[in-house]
ChimeraX commands (.cxc) that place a marker at each C-alpha (Angstrom):
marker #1 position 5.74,114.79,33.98 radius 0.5
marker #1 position 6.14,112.45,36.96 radius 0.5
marker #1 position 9.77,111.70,38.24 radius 0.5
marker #1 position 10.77,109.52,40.97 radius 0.5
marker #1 position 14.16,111.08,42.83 radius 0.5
marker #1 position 15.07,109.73,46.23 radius 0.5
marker #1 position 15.45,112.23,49.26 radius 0.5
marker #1 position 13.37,114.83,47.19 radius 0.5
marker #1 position 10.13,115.86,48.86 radius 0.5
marker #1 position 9.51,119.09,46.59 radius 0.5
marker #1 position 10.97,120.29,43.23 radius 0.5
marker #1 position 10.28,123.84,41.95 radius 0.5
marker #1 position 10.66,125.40,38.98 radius 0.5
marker #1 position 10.85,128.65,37.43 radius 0.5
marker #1 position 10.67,129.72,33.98 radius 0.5
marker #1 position 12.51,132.39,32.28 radius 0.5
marker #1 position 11.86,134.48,28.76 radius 0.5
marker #1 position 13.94,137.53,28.02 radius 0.5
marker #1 position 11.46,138.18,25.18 radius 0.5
marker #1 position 8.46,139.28,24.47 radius 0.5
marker #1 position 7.20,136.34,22.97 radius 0.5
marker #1 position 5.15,133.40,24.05 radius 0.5
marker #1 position 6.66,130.73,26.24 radius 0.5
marker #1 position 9.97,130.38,28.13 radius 0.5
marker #1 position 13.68,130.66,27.03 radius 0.5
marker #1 position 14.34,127.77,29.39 radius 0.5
marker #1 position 13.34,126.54,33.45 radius 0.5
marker #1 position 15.58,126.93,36.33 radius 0.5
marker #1 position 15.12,123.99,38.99 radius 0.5
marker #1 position 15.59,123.15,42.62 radius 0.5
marker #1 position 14.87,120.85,44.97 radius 0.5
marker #1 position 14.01,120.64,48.35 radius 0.5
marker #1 position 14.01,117.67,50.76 radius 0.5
marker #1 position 11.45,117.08,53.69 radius 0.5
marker #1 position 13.15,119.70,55.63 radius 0.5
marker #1 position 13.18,122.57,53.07 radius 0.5
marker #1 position 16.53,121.99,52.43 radius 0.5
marker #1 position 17.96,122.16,49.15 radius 0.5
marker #1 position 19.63,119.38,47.45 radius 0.5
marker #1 position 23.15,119.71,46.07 radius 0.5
marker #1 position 23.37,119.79,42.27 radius 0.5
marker #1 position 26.66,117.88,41.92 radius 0.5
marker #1 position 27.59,116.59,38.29 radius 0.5
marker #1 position 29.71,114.03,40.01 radius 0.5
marker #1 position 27.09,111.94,41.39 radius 0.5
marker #1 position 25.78,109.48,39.46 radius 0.5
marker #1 position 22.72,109.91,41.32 radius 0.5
marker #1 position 22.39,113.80,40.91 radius 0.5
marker #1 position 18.51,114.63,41.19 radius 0.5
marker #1 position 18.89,117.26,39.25 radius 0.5
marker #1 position 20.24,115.55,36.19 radius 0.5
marker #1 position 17.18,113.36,36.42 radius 0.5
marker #1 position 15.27,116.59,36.00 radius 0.5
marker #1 position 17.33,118.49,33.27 radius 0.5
marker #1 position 17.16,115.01,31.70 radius 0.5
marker #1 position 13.54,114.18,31.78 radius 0.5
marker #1 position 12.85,117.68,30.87 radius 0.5
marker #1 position 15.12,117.62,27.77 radius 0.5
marker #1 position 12.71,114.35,26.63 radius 0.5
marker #1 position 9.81,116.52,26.57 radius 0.5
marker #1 position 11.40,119.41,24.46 radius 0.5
marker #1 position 11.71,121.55,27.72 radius 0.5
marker #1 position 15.49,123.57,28.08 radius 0.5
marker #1 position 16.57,123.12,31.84 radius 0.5
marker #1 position 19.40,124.88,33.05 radius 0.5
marker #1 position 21.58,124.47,35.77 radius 0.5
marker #1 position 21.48,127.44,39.35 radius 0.5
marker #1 position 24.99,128.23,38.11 radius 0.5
marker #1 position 23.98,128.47,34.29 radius 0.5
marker #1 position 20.57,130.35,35.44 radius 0.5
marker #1 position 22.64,133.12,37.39 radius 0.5
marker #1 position 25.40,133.89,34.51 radius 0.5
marker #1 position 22.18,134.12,32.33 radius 0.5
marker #1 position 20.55,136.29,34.44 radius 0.5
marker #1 position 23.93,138.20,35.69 radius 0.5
marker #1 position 24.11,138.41,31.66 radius 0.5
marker #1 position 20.85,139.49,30.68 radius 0.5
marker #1 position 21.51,142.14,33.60 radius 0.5
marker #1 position 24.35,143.95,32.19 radius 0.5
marker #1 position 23.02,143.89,28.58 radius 0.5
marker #1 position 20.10,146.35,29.73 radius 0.5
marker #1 position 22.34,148.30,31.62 radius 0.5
marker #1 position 21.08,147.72,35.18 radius 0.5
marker #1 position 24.67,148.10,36.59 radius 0.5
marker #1 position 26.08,146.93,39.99 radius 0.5
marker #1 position 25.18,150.42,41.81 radius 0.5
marker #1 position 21.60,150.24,40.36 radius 0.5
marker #1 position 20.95,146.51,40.71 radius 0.5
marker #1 position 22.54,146.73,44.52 radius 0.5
marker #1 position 20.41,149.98,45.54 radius 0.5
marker #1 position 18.74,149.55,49.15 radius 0.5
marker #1 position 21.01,146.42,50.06 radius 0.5
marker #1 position 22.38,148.33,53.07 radius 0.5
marker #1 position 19.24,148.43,54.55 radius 0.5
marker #1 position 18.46,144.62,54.68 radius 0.5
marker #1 position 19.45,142.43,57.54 radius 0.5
marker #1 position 21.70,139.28,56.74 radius 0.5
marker #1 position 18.69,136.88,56.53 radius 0.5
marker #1 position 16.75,139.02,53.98 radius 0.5
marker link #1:1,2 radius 0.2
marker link #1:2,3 radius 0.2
marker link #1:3,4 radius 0.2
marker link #1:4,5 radius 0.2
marker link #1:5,6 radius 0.2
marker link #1:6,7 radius 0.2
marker link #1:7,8 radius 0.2
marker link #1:8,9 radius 0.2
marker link #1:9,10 radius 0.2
marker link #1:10,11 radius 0.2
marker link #1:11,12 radius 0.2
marker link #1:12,13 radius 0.2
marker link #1:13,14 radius 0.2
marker link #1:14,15 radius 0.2
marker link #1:15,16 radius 0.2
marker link #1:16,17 radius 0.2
marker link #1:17,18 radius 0.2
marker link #1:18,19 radius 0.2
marker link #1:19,20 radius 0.2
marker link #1:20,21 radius 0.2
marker link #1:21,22 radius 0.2
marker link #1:22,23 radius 0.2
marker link #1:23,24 radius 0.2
marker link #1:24,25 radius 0.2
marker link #1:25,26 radius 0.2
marker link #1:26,27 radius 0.2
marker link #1:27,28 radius 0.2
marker link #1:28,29 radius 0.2
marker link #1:29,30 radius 0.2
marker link #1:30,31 radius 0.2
marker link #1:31,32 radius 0.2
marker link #1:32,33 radius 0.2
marker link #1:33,34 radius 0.2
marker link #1:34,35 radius 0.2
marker link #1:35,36 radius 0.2
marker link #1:36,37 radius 0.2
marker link #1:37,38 radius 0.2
marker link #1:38,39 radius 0.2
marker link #1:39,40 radius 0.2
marker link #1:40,41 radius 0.2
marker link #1:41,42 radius 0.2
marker link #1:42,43 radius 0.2
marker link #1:43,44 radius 0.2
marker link #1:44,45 radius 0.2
marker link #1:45,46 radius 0.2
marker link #1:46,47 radius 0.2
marker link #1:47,48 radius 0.2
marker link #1:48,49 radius 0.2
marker link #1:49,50 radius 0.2
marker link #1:50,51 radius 0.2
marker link #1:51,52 radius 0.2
marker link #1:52,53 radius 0.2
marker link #1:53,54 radius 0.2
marker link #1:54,55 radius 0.2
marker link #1:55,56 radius 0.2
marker link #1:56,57 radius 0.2
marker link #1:57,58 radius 0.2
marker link #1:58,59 radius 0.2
marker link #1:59,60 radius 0.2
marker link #1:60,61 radius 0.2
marker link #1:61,62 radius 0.2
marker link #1:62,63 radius 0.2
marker link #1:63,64 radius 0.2
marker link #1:64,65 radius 0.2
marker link #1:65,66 radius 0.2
marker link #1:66,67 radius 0.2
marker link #1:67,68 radius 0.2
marker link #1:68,69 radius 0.2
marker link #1:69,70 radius 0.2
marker link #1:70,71 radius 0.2
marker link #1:71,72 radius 0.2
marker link #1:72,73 radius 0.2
marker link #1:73,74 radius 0.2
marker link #1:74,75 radius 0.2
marker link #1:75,76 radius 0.2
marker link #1:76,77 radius 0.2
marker link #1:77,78 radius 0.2
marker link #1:78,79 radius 0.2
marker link #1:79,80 radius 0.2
marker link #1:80,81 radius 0.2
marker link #1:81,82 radius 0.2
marker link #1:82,83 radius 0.2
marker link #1:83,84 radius 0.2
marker link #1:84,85 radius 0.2
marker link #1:85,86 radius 0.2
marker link #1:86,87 radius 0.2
marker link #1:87,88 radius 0.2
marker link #1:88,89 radius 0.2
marker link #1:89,90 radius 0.2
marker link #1:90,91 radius 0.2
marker link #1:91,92 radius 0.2
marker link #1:92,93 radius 0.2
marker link #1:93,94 radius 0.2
marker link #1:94,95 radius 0.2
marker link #1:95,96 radius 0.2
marker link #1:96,97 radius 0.2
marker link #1:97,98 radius 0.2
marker link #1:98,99 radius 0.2
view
């Protein structure tokens, strides 16, 4: 698949199954621009990258999901094995605020 999106010099993906099964549930995007910074997903602009990619994605038979839709999935999928808060959060304290 070959898109054209102004302003975006990389676009990653990555693809989620909460099966065992073959394939993906659905892709999670973002993109970066020359600087590695990411580019706002906003549903307001008519011009929103990111809709260009759910969109083109969605023509191939590919489910692409929004960051906000990808982490209550994943916030979600968390809870229905039972990794709670106090399990999931272990160890934080010891990171530093860029980690």
């Amino acid at each position: 698949m070959r898109l054209h999106i102004p302003d975006a010099a990389y676009i990653y993906s990555e693809e989620i199954s909460f099966d065992e099964g073959d394939g993906y549930n659905y892709y999670y995007f973002y993109i970066l621009d020359e600087d590695s910074n990411e580019l706002p997903d906003d549903p307001d602009d008519p011009d929103n990258p990111y809709e260009i990619v759910r969109t083109e994605c969605e023509k191939a038979g590919i489910t692409a999901i929004s960051k906000k839709e990808h982490e209550e999935k994943l916030e979600e999928r968390r809870q229905e094995i039972g990794l709670t808060d106090e399990i999931y959060e272990y160890g934080n304290e010891y990171l530093t605020e860029d980690e």
